[in-house]
N, C-alpha and C positions, 0 to 999 in steps of 0.2 A: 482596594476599591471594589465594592460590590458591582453586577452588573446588573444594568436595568431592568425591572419586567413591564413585561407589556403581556398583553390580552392574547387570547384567540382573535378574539373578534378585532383587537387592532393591528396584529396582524397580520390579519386578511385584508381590512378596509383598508389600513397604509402600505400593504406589501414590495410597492416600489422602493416607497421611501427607505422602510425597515433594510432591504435586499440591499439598498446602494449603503447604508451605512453597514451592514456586515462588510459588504465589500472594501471599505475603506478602514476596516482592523476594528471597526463593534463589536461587541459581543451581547448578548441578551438573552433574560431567562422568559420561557413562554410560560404563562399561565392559564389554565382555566377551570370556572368555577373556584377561585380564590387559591388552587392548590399549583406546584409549582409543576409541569408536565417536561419541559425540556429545556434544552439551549440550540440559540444562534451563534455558531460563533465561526469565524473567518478561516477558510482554510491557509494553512503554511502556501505562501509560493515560493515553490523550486527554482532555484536556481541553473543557469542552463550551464553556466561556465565558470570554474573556476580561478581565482585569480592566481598567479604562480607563489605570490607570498601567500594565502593561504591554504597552498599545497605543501607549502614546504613546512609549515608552522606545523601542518598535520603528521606529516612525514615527520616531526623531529617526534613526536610519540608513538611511532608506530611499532610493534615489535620486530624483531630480527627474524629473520626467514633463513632456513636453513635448505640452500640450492638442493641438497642431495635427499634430505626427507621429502621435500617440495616434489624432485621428481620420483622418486620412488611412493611416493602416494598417486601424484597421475598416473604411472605404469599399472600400479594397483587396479585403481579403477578400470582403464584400458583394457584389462587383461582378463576385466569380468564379463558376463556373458549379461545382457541383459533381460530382462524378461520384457517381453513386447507383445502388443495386439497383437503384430503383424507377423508372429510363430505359428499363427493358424490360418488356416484355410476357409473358406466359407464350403461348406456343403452343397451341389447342386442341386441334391433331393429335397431336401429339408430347409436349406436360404438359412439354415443355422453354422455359427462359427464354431468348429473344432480345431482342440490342439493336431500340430503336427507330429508330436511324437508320442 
């Protein structure tokens, strides 16, 4: 199923209208001067909670995690040194940021 088009100019003249049917899962291509310019189309809404069967449905394809790579990748990173703004200093002369080392 194709989705509708409508005008520039309808809408702008119908823009409530048009706004509350995206809202309710419309979609539509905009057009103007006969050519097709964009779409409306409904954003996904998220989800806040998931239900415990379809956590577990998810859980049953998830890969196997291997506890001792798992932690020897976070020690990894721990152990790295980051590079940050905040390794420098501002200068009092100049109001310019220099490194500290």
């Amino acid at each position: 199923m194709s989705q509708p088009e409508i005008t520039q100019r309808d809408l702008r003249n119908r823009s409530k209208e048009i706004m509350d049917a995206v809202e309710h899962g419309r979609s539509f291509t905009v057009t103007r001067d006969g050519h097709r310019i964009g779409e409306l189309i409904p954003l996904r809404r998220r989800r806040r909670f998931v239900t415990r069967a379809d956590f577990a449905a998810m859980s049953r394809n998830a890969p196997l995690v291997d506890a001792g790579q798992f932690r020897a990748d976070l020690d990894a990173v721990a152990d790295s040194e980051p590079s940050s703004p905040y390794d420098s200093v501002r200068s009092p002369r100049s109001g310019c940021w220099t490194p500290t080392s």
